[in-house]
mmCIF file of the N, C-alpha and C atoms, coordinates in Angstrom:
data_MODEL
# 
_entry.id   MODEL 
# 
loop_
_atom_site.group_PDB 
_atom_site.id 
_atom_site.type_symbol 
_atom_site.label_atom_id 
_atom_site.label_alt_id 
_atom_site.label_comp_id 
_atom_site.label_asym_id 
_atom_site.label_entity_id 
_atom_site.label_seq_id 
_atom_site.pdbx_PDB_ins_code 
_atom_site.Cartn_x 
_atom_site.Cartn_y 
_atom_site.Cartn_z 
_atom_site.occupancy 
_atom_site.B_iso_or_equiv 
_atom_site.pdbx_formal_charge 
_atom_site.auth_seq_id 
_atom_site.auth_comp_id 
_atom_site.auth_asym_id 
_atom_site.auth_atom_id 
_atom_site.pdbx_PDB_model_num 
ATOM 1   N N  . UNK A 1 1  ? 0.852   -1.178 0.000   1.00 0.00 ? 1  UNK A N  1 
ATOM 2   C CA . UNK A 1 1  ? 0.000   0.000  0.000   1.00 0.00 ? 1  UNK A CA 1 
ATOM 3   C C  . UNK A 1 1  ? 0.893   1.234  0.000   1.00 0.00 ? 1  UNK A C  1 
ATOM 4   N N  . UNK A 1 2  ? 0.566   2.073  -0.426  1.00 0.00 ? 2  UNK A N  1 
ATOM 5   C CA . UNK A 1 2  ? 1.041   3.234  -0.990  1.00 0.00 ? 2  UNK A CA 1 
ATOM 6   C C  . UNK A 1 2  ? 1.397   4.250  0.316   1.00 0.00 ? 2  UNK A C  1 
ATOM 7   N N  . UNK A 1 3  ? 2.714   4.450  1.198   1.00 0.00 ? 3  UNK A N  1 
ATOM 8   C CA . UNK A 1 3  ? 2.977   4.806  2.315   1.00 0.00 ? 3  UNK A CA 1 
ATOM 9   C C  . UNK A 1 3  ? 3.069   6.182  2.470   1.00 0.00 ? 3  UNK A C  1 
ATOM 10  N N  . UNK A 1 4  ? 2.472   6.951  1.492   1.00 0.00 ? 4  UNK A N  1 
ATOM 11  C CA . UNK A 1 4  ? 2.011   8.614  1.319   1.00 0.00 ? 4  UNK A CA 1 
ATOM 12  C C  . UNK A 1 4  ? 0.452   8.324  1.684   1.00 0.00 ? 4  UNK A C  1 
ATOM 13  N N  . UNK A 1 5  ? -0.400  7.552  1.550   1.00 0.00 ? 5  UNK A N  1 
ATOM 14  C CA . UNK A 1 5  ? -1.717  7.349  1.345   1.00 0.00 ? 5  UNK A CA 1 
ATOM 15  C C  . UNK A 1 5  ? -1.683  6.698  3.287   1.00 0.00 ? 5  UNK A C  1 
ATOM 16  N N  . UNK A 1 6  ? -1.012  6.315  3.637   1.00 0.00 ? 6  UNK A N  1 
ATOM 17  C CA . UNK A 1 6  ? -0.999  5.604  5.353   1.00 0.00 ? 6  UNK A CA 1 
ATOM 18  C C  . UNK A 1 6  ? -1.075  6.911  5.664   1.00 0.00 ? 6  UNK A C  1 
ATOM 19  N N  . UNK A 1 7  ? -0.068  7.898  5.500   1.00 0.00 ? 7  UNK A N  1 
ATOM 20  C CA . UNK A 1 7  ? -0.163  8.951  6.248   1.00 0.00 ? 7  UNK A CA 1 
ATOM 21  C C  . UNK A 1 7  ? -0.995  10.091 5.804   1.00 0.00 ? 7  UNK A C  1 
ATOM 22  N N  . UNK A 1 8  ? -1.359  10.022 5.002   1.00 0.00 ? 8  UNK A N  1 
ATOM 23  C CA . UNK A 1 8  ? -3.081  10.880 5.130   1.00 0.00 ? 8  UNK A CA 1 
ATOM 24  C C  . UNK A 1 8  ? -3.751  10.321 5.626   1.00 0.00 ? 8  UNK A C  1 
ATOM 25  N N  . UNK A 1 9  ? -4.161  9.438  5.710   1.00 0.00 ? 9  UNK A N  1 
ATOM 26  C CA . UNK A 1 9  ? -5.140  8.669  6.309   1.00 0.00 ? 9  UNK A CA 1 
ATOM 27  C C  . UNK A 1 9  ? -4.912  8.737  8.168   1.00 0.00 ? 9  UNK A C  1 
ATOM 28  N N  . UNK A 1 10 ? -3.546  8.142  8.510   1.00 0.00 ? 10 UNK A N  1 
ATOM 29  C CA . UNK A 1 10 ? -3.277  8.574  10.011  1.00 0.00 ? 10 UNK A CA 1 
ATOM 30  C C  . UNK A 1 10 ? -3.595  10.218 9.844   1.00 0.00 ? 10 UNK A C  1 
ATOM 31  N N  . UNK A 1 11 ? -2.975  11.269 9.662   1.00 0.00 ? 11 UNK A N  1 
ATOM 32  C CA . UNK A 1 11 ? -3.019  12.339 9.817   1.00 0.00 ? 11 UNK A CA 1 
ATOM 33  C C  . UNK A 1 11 ? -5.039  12.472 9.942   1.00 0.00 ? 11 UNK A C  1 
ATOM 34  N N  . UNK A 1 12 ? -5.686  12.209 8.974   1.00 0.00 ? 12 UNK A N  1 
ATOM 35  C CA . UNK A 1 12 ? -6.873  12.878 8.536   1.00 0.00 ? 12 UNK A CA 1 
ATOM 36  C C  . UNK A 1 12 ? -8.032  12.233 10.299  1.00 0.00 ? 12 UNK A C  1 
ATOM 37  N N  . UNK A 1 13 ? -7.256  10.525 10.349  1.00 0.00 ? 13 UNK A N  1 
ATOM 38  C CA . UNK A 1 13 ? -7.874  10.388 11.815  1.00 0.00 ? 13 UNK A CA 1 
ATOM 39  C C  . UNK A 1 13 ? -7.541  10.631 13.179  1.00 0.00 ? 13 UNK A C  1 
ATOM 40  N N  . UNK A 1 14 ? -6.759  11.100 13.304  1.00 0.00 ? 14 UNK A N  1 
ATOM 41  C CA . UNK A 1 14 ? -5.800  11.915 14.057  1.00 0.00 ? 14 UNK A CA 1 
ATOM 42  C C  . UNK A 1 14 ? -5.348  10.568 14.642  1.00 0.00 ? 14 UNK A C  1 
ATOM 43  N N  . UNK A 1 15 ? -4.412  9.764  14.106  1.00 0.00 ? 15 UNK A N  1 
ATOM 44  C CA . UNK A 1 15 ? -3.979  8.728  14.764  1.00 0.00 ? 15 UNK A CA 1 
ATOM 45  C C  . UNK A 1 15 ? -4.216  7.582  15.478  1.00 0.00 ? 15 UNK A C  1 
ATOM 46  N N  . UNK A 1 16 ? -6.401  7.179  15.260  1.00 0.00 ? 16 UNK A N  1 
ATOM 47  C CA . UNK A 1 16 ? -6.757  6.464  15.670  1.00 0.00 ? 16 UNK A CA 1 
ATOM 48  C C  . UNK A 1 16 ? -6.685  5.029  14.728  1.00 0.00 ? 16 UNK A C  1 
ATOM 49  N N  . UNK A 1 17 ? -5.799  4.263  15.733  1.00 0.00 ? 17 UNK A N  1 
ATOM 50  C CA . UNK A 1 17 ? -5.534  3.023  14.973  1.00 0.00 ? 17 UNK A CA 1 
ATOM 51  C C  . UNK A 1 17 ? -6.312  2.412  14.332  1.00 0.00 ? 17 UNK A C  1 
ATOM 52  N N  . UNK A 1 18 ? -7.672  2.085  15.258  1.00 0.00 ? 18 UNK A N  1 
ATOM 53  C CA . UNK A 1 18 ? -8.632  0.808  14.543  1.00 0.00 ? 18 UNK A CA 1 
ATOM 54  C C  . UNK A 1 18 ? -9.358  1.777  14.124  1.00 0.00 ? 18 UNK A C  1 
ATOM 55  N N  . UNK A 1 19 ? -9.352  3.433  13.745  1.00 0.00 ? 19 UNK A N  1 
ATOM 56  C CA . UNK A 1 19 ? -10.270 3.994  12.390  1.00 0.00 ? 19 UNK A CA 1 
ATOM 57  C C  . UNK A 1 19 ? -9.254  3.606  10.944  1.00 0.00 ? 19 UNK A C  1 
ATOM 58  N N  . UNK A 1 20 ? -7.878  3.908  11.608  1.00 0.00 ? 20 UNK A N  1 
ATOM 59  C CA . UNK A 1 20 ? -7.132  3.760  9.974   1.00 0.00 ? 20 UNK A CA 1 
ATOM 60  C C  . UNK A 1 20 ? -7.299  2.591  9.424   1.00 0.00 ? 20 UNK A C  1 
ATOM 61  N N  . UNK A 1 21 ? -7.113  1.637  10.372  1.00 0.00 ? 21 UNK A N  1 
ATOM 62  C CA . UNK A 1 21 ? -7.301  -0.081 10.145  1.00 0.00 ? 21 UNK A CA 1 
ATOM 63  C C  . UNK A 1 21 ? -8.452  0.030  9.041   1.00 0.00 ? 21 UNK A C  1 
ATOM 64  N N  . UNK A 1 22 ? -9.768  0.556  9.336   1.00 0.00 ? 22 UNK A N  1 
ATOM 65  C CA . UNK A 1 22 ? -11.017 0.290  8.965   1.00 0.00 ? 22 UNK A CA 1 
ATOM 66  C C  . UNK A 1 22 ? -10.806 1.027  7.507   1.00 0.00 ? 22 UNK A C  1 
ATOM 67  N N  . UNK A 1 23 ? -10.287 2.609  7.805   1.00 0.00 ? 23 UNK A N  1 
ATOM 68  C CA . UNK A 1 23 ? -10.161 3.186  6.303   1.00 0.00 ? 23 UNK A CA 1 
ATOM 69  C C  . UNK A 1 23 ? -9.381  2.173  5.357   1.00 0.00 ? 23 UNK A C  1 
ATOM 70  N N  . UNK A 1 24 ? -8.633  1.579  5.879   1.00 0.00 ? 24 UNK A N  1 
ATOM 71  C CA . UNK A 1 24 ? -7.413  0.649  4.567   1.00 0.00 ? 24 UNK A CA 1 
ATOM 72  C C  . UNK A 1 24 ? -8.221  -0.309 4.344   1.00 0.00 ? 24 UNK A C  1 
ATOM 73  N N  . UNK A 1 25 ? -9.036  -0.773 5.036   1.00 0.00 ? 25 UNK A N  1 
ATOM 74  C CA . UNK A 1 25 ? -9.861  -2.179 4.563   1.00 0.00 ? 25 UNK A CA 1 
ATOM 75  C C  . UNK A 1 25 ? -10.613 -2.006 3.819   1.00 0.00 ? 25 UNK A C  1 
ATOM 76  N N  . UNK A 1 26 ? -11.404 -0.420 4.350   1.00 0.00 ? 26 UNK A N  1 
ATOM 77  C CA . UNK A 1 26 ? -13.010 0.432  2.650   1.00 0.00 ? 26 UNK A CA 1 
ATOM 78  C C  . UNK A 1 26 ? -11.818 0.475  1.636   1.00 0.00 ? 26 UNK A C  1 
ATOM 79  N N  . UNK A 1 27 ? -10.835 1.078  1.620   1.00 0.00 ? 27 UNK A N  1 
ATOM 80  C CA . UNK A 1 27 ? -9.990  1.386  0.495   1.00 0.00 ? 27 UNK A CA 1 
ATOM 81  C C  . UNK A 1 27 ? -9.557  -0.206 -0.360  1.00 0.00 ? 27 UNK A C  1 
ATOM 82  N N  . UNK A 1 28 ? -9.168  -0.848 0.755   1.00 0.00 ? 28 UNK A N  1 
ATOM 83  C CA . UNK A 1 28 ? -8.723  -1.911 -0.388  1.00 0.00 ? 28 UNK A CA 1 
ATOM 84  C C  . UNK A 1 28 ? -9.885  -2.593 -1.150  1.00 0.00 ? 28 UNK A C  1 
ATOM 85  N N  . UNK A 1 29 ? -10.997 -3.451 -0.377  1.00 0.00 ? 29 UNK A N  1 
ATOM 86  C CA . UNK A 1 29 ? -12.202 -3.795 -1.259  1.00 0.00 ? 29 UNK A CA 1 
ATOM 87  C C  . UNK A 1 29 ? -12.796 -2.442 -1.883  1.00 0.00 ? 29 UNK A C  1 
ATOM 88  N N  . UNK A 1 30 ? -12.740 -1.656 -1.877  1.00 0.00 ? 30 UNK A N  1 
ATOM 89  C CA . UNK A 1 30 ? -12.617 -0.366 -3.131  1.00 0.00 ? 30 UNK A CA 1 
ATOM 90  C C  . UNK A 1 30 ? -12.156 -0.984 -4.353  1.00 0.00 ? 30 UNK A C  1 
ATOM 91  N N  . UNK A 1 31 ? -10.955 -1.077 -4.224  1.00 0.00 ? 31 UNK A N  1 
ATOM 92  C CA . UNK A 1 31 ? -10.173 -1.023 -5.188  1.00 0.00 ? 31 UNK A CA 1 
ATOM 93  C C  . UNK A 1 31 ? -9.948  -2.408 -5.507  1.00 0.00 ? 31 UNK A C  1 
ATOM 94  N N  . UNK A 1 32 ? -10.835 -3.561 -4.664  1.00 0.00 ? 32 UNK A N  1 
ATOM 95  C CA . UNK A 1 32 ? -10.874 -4.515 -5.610  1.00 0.00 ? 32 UNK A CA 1 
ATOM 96  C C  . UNK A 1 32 ? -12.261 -4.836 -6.659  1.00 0.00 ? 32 UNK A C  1 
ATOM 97  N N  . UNK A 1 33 ? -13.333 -4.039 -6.137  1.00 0.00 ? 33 UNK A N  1 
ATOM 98  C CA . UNK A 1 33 ? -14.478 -3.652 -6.470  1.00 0.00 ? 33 UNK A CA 1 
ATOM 99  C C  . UNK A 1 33 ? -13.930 -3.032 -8.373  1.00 0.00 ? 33 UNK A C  1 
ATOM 100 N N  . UNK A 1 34 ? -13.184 -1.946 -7.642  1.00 0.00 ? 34 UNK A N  1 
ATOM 101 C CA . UNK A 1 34 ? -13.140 -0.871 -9.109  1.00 0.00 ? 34 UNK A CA 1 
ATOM 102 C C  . UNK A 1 34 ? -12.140 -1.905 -10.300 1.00 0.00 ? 34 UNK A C  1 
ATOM 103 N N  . UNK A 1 35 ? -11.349 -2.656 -9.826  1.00 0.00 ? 35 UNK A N  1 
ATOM 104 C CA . UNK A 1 35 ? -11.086 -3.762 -10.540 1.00 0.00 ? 35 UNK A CA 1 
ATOM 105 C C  . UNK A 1 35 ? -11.315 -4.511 -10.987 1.00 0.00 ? 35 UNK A C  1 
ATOM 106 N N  . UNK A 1 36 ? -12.343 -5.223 -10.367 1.00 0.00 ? 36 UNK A N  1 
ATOM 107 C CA . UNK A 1 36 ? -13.440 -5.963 -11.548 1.00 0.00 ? 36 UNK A CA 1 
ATOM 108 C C  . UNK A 1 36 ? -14.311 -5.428 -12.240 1.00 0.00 ? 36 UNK A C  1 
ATOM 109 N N  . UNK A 1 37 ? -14.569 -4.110 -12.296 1.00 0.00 ? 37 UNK A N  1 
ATOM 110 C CA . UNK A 1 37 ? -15.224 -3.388 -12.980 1.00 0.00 ? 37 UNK A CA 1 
ATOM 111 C C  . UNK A 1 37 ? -14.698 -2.802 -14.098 1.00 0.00 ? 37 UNK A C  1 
ATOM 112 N N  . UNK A 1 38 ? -13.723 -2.363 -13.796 1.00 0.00 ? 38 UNK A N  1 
ATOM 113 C CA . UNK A 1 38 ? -12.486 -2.087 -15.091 1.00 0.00 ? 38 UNK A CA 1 
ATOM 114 C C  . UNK A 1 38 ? -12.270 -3.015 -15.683 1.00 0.00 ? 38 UNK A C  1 
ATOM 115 N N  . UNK A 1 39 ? -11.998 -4.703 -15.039 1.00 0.00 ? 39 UNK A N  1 
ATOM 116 C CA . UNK A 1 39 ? -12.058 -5.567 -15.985 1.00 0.00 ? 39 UNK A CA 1 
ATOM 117 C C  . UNK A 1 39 ? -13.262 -6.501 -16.639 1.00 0.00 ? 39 UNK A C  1 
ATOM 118 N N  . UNK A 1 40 ? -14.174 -6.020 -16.030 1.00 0.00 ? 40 UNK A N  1 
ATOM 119 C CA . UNK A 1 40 ? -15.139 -6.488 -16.997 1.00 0.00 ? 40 UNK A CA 1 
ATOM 120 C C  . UNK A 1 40 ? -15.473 -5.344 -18.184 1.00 0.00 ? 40 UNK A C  1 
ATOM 121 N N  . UNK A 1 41 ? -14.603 -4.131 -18.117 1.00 0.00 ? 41 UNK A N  1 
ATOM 122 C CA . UNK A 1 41 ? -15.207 -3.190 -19.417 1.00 0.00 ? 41 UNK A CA 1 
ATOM 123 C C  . UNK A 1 41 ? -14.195 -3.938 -20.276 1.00 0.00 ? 41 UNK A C  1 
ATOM 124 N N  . UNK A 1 42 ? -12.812 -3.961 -19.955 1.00 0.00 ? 42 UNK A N  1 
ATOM 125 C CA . UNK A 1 42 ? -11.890 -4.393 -21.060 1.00 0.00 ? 42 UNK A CA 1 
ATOM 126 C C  . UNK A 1 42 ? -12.495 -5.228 -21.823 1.00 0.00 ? 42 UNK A C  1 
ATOM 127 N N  . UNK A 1 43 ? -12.910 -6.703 -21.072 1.00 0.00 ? 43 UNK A N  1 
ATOM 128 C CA . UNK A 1 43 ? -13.279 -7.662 -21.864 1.00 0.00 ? 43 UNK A CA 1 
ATOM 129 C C  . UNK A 1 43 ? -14.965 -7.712 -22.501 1.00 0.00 ? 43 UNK A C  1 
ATOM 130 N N  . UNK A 1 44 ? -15.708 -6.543 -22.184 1.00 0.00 ? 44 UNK A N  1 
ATOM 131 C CA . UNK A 1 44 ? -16.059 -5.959 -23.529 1.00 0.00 ? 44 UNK A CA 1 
ATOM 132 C C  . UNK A 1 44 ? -15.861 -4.995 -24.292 1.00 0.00 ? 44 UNK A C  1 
ATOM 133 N N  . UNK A 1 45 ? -14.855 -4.756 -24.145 1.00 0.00 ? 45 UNK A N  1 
ATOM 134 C CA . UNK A 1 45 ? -14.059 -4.413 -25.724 1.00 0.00 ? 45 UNK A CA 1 
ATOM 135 C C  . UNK A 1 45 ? -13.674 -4.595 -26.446 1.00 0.00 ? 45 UNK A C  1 
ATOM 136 N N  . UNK A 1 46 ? -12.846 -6.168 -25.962 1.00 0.00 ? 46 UNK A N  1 
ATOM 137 C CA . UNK A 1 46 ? -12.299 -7.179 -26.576 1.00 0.00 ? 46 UNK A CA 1 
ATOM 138 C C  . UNK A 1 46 ? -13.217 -7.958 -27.694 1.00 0.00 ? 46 UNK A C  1 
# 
């Protein structure tokens, strides 16, 4: 994970552990969400 993106995230919760915990966990199934979505456009394009 991207260690500029830890520290916004600490900074933005003012250092509460199990909120950052929780933000990295929405962020990652985010971004595995937006990944199958991106790859289901490719492969209709294909």
């Amino acid at each position: 994970m991207n260690q500029k993106l830890k520290n916004k995230v600490a900074k933005a919760t003012g250092g509460n552990y199990k909120l950052n915990k929780k933000v990295m966990q929405l962020k990652r199934s985010w971004d595995e969400v937006e990944g199958m979505l991106n790859g289901t456009v490719k492969n209709k394009k294909r």
